[in-house]
MARBA-3410 file (N, C-alpha, C, O; in Angstrom, 1 decimal):
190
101.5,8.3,118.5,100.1,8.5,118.5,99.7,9.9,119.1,100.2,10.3,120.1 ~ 98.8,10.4,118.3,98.4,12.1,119.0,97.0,11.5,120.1,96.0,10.7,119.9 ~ 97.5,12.3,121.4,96.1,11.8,122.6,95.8,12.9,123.1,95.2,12.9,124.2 ~ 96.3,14.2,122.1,96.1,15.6,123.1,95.4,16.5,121.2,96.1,16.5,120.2 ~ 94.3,17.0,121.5,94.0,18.0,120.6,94.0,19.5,121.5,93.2,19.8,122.4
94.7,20.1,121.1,94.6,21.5,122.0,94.5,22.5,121.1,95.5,23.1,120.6 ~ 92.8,22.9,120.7,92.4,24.0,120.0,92.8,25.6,120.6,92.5,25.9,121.7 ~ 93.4,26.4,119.8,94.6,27.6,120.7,92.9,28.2,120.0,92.1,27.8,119.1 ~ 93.0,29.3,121.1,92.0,30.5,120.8,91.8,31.3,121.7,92.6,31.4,122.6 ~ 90.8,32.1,121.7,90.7,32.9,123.1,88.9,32.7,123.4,87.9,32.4,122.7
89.1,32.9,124.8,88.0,32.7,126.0,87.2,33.9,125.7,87.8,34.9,125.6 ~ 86.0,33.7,125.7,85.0,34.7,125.8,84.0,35.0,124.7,84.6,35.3,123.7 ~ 82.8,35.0,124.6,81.9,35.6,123.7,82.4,36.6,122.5,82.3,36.5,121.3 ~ 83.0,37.3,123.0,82.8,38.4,121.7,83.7,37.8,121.3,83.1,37.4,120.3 ~ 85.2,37.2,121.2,86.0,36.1,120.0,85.2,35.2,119.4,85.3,35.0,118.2
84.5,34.7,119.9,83.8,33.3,119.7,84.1,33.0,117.8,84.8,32.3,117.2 ~ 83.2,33.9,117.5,83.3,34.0,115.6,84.5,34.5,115.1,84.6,34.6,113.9 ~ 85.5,34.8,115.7,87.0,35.6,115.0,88.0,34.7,114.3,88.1,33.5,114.5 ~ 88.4,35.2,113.6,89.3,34.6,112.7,90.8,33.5,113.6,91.4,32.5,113.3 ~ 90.8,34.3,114.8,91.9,33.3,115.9,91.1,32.1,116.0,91.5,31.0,115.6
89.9,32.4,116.5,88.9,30.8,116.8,88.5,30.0,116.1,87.9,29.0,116.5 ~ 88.9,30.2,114.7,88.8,28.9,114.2,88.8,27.6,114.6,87.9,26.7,114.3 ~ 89.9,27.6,115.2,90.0,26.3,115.4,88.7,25.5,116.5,88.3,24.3,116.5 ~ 88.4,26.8,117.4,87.3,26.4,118.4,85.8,26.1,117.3,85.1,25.0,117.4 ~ 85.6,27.0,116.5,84.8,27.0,115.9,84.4,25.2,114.7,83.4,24.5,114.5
85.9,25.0,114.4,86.3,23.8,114.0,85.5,22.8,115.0,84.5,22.1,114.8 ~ 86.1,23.0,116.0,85.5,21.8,117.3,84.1,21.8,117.5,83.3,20.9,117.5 ~ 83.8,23.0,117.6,82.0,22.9,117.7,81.4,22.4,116.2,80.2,22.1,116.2 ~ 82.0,22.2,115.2,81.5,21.3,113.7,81.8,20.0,113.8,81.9,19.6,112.7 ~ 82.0,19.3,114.5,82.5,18.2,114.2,81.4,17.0,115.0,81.1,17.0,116.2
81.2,16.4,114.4,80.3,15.4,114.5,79.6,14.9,116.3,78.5,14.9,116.8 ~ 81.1,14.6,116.7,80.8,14.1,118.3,81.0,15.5,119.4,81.2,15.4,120.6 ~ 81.0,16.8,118.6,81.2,17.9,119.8,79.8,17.7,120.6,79.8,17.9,121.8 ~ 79.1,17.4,120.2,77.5,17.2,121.2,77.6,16.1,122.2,76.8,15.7,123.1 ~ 78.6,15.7,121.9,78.5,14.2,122.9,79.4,14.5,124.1,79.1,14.2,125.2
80.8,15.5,123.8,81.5,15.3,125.2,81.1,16.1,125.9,80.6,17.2,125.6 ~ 81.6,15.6,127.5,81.2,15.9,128.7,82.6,17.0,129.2,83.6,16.5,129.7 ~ 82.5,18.1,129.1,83.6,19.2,129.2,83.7,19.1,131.3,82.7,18.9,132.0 ~ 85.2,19.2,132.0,85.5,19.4,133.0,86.2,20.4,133.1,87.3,20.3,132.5 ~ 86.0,21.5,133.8,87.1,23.0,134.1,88.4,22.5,134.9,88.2,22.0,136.0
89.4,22.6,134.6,90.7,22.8,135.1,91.9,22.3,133.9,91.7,21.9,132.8 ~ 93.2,22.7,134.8,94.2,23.1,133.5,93.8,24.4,133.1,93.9,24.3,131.9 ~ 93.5,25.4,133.2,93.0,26.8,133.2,92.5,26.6,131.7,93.1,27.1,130.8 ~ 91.4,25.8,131.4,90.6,25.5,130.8,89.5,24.4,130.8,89.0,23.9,131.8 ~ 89.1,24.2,129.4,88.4,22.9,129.8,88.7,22.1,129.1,89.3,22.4,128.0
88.4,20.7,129.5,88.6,19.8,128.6,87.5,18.6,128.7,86.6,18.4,129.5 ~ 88.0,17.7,127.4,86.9,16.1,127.5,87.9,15.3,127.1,89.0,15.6,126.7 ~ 87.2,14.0,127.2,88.0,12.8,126.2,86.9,12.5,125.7,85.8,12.9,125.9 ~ 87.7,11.2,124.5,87.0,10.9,124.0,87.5,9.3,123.4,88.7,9.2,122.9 ~ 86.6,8.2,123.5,87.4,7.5,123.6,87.3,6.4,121.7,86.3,5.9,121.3
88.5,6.2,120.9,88.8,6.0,119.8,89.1,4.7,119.8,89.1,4.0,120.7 ~ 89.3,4.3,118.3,90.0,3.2,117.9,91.3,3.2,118.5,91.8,2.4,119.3 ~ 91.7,4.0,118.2,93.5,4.7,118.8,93.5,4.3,119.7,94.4,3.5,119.9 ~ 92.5,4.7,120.9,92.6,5.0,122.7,92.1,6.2,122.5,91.6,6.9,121.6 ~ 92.4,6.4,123.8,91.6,7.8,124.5,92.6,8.8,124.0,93.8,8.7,123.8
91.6,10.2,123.6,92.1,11.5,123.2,91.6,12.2,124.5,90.8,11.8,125.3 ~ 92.6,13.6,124.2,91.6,14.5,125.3,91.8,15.8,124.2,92.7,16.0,123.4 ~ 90.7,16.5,124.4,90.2,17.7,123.8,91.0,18.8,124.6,91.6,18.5,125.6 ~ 91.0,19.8,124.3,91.4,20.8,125.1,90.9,22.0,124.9,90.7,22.1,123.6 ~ 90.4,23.2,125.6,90.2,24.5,125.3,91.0,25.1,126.6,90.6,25.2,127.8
92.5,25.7,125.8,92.6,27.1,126.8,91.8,28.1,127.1,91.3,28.6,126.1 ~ 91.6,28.5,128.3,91.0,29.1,129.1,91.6,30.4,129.4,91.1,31.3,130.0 ~ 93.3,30.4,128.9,93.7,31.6,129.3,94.0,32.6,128.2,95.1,33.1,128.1 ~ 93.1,32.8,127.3,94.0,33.9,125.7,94.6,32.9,125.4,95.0,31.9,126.1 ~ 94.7,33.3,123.8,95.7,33.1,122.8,97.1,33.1,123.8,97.5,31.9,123.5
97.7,33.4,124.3,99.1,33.7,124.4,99.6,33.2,125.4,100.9,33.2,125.6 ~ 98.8,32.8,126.2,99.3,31.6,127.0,98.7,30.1,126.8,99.1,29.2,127.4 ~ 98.2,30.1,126.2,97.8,28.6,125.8,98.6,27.8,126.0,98.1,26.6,125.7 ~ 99.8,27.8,126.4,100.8,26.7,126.3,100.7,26.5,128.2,101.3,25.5,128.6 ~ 100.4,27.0,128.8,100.1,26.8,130.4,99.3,25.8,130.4,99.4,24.7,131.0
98.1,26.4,129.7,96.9,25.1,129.6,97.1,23.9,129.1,96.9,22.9,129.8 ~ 97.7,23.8,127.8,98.3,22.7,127.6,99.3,21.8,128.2,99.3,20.6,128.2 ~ 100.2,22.6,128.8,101.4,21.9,129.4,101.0,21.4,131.1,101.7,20.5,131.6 ~ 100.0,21.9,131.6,99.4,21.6,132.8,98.7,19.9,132.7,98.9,18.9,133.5 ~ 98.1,20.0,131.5,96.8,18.8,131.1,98.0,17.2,131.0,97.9,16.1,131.5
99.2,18.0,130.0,100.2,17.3,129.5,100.8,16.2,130.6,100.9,15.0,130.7 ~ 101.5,17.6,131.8,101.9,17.1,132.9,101.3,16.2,133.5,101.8,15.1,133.8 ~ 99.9,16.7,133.9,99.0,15.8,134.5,98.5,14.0,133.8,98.4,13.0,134.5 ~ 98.4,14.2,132.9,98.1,12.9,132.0,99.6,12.3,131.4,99.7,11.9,130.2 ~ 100.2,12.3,132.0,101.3,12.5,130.9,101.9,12.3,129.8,103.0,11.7,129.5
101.2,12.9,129.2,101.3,13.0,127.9,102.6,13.9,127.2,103.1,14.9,127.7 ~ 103.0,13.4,126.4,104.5,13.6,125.6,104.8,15.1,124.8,104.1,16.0,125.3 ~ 105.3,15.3,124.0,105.2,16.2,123.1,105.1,16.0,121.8,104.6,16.8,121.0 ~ 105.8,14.6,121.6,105.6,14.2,120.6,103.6,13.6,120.3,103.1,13.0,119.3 ~ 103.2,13.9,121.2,101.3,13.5,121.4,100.6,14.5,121.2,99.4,14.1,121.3
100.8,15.9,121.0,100.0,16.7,120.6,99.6,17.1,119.6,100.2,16.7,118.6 ~ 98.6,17.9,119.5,98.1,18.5,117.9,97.5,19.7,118.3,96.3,20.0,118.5 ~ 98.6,20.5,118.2,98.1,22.4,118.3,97.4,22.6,116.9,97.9,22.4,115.8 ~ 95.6,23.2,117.1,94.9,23.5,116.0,94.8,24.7,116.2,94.7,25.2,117.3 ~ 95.0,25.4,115.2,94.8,26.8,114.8,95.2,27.3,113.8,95.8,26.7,112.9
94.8,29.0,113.8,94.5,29.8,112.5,96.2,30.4,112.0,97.2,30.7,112.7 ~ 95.9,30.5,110.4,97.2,31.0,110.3,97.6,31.7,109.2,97.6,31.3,108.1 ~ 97.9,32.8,109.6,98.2,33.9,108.4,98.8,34.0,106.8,98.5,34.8,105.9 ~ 99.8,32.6,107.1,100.5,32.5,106.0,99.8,31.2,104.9,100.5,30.5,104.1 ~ 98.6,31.0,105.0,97.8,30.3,104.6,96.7,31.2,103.9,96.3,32.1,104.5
96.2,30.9,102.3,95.2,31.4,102.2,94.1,30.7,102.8,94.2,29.6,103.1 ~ 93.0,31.5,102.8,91.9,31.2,103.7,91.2,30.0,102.4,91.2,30.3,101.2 ~ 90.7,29.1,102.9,90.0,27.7,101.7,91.3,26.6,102.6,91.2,25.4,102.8 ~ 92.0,27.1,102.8,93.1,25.8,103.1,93.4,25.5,104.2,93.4,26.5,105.0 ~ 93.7,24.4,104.6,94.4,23.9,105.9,95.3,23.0,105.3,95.6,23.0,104.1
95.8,21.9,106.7,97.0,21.4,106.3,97.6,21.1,108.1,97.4,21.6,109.2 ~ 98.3,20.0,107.5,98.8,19.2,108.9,100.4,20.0,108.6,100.8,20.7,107.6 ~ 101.1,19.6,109.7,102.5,20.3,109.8,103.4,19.8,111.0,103.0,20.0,112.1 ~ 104.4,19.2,110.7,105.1,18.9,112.1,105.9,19.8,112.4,106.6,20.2,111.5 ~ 106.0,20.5,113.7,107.5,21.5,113.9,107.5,22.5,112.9,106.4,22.9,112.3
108.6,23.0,112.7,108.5,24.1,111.9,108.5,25.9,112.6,109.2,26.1,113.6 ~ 108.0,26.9,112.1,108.5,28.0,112.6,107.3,28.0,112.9,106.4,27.1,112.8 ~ 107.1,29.7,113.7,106.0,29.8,114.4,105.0,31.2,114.0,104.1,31.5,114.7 ~ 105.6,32.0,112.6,105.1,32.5,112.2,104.5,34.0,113.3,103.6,34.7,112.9 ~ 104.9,34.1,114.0,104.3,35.7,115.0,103.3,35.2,115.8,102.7,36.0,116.6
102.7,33.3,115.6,101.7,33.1,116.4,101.8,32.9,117.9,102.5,32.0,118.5 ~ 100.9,34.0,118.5,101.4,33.6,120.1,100.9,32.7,120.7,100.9,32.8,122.0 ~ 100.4,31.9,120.2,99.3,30.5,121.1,101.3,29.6,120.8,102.2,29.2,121.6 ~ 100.9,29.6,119.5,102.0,28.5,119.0,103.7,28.6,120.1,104.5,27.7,120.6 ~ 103.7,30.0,120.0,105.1,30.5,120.9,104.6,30.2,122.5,105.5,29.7,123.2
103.6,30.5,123.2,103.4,30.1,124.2,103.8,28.3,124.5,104.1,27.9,125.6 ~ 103.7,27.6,123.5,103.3,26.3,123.5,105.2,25.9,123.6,105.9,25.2,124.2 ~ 105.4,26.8,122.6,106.6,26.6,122.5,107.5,26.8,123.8,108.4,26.0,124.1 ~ 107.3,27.9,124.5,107.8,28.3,126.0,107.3,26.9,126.9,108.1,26.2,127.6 ~ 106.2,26.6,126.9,106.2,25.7,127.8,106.4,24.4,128.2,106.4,23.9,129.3
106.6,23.7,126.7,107.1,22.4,126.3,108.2,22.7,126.0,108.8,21.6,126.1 ~ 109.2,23.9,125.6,110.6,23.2,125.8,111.0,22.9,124.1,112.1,22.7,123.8 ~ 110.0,23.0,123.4,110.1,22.6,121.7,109.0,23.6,120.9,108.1,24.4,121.2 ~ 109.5,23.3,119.9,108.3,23.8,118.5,108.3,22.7,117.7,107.8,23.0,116.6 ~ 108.7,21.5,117.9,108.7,20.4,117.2,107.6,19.4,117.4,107.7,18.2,117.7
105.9,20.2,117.1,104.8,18.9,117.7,104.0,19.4,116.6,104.1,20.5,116.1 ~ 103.2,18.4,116.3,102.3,18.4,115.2,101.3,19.4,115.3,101.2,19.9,116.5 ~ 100.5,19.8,114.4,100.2,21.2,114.4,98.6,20.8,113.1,98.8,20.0,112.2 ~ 97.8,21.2,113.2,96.9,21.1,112.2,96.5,23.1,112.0,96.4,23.8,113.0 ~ 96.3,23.4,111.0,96.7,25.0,110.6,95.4,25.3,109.4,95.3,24.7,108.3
94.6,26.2,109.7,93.7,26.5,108.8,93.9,28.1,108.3,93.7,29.0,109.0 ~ 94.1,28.2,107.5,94.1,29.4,106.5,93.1,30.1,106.9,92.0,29.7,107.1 ~ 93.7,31.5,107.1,92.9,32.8,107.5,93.4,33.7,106.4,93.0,34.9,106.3 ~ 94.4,33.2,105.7,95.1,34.4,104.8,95.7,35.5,105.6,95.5,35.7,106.8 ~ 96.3,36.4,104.8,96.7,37.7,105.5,96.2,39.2,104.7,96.2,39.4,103.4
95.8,40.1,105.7,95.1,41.3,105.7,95.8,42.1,104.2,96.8,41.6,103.6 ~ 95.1,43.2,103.7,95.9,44.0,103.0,96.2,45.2,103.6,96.3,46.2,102.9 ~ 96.6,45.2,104.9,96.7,46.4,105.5,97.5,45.5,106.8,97.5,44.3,107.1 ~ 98.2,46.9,107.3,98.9,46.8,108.5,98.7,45.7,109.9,99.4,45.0,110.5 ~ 96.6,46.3,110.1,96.2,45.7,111.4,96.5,44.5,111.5,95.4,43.9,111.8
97.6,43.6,111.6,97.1,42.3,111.9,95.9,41.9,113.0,95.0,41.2,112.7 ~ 96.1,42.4,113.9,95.6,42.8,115.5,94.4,42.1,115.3,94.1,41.0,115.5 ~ 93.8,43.6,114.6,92.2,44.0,114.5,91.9,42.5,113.2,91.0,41.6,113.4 ~ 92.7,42.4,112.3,92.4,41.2,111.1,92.1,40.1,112.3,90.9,40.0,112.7 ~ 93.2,39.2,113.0,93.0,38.4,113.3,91.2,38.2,114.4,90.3,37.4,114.3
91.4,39.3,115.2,90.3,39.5,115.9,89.0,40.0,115.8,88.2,40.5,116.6 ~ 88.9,39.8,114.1,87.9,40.5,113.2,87.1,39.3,113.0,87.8,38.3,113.0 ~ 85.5,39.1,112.8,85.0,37.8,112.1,85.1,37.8,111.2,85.6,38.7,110.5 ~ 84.4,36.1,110.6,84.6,35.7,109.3,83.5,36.4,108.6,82.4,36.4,109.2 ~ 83.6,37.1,107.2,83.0,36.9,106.3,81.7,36.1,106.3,81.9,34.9,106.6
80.3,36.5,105.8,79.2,35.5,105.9,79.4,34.4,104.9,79.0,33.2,105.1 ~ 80.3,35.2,103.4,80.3,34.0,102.7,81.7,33.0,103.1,82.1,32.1,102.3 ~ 82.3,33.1,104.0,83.6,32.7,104.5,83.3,31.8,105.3,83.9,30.7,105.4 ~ 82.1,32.3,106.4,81.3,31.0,107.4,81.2,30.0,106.6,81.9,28.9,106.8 ~ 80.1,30.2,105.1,79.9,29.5,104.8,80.6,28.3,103.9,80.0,27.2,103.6
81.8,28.6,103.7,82.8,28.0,103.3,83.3,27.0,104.1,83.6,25.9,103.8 ~ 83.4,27.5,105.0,83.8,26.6,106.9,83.1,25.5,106.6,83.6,24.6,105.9 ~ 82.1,25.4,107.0,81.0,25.0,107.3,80.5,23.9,106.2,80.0,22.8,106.5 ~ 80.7,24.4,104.9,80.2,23.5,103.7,81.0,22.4,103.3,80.6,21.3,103.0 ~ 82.4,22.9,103.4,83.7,22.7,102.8,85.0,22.4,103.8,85.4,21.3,104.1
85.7,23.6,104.1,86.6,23.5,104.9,86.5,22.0,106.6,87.0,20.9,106.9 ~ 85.7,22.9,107.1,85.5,21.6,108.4,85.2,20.3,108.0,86.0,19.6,108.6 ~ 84.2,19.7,107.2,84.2,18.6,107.1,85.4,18.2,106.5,86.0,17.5,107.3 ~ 86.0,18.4,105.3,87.9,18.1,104.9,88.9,17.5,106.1,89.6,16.5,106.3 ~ 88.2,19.2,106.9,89.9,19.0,107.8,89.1,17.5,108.9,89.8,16.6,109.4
87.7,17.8,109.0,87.1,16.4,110.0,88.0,15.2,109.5,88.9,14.7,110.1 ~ 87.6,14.8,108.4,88.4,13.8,107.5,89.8,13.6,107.5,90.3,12.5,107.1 ~ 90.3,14.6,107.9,92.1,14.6,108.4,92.1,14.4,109.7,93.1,13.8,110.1 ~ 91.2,14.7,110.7,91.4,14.0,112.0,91.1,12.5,112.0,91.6,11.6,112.7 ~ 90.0,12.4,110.8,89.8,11.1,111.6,90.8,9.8,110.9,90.8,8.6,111.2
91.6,10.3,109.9,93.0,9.8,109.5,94.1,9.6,110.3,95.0,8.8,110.3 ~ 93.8,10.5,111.1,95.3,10.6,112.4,94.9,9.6,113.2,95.7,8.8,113.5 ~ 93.8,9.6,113.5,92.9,8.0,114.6,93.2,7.1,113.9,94.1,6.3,114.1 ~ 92.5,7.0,113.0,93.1,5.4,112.1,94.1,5.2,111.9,94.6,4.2,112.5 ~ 95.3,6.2,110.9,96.3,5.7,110.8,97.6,6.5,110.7,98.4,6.6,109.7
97.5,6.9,111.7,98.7,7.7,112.4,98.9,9.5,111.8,98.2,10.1,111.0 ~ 99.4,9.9,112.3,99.8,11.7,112.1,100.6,11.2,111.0,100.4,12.1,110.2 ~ 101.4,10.5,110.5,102.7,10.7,109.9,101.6,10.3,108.6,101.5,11.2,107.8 ~ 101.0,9.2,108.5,100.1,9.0,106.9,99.4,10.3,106.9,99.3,11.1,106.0 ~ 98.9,10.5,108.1,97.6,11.5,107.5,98.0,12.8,107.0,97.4,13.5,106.3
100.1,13.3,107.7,100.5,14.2,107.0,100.5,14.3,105.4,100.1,15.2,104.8 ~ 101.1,13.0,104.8,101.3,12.7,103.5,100.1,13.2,102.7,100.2,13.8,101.6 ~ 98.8,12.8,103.4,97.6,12.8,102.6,97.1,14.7,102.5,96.6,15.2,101.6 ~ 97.4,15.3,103.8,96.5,16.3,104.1,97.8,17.5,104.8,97.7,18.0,105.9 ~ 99.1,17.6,103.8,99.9,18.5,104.4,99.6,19.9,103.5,100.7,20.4,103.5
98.7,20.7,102.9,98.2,21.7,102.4,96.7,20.3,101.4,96.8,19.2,101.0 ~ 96.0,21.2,101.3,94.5,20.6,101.3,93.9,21.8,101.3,93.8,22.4,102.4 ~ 93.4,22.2,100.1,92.6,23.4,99.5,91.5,22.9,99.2,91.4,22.3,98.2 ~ 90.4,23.3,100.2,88.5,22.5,100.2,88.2,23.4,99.2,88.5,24.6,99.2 ~ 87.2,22.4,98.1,86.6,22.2,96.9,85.7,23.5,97.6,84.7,23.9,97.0
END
């Protein structure tokens, strides 16, 4: 059972809208983000929230993209929670942008949230939920990833994509990571 969502992104206002934060941006769409009660520590913040499943805890690294796995692995320690219990959300290059998709393990693509996570748990073997940012037609990855979305790209998010991927989380609550992979392992929103 997944009891850890750990949205990878980076801390601070001017990311807020960038193509890395998706997945933050994901969290602020989602139905009960108005309801939880956020507490600072784990060099971030976090909430629960409590499910059919049991209790989840939310997570927001607090330290950059690139250590995210401190934050997570702190929360983990502390609750202790497994590796096989997580669900690293985040953006990803080798995805066109309209898509997401659930993923167990697997490589790590140049992402440094994902490689942090991986340094700190000891694995790259944990479930992963991955939304398509596509990749640049130019060199910058840098500036790409740390670039915002497109106005008609928001609106894509927002109309389409987030509610989908909502619908794949709330598959993993009902009935497990392993069905909801079968259903939602690439998922290209209408």
């Amino acid at each position: 059972m997944i009891k850890l969502y750990a949205f990878l992104g980076n801390y601070g206002r001017e990311y807020a809208r960038n193509r890395h934060n998706v997945s933050w941006q994901f969290l602020e769409s989602l139905p009960f983000y108005g309801e939880l009660r956020w507490e600072r520590k784990f060099k971030g913040r976090y909430a629960t929230r409590e499910t059919e499943a049991g209790r989840i805890w939310l997570l927001l690294p607090e330290t950059y993209m690139n250590l995210s796995g401190d934050s997570a692995a702190e929360l983990m320690r502390f609750f202790q929670i497994d590796n096989g219990e997580i669900l690293a959300i985040h953006d990803e290059l080798e995805m066109a942008f309209g898509c997401f998709g659930l993923k167990q393990g697997g490589g790590l693509g140049g992402h440094n949230g994902l490689r942090s996570l991986e340094a700190r748990l000891g694995t790259r073997d944990f479930a992963r939920m991955r939304f398509g940012i596509g990749r640049p037609d130019h060199d910058d990855i840098a500036g790409y990833v740390l670039s915002d979305f497109a106005r008609e790209e928001r609106e894509a998010l927002e109309a389409s994509i987030f509610p989908a991927a909502a619908k794949a989380l709330d598959a993993i609550e009902s009935e497990g990571f392993e069905k909801a992979l079968a259903k939602y392992q690439k998922f290209k929103a209408p």
